[in-house]
N, C-alpha and C positions, 0 to 999 in steps of 0.2 A: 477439511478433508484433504486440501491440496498439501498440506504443512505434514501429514502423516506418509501422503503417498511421494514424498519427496520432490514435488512438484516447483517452479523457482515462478518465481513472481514475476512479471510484466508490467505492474502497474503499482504505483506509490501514494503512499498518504503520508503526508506531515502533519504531526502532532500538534504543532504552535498554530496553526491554520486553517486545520481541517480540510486542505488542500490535494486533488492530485497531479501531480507533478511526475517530472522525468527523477527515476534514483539519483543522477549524479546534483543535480538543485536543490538535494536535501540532505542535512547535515546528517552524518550519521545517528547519533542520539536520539533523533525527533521521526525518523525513518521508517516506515510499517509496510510492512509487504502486504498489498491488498489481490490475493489467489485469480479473483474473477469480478467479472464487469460487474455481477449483482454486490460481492463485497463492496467495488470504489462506492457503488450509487449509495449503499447504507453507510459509507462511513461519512459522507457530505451532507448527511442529513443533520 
């Protein structure tokens, strides 16, 4: 919802890791915008 409403991300996941980190510690390529605090929690699962 945040991706339609033009909303910008505050919090990152990395791909290789399944990590959230700060954007700039994450290479571009591996890089996931996670919208809101319920997305990081599901994407560390």
């Amino acid at each position: 919802m945040a991706v339609l409403a033009g909303g910008e991300s505050w919090i990152w996941g990395e791909d290789d890791t399944m990590l959230v980190k700060e954007q700039d510690d994450i290479e571009v390529e591996v890089r996931n915008p996670l919208y809101t605090r319920r997305l990081a929690e599901l994407w560390q699962r």
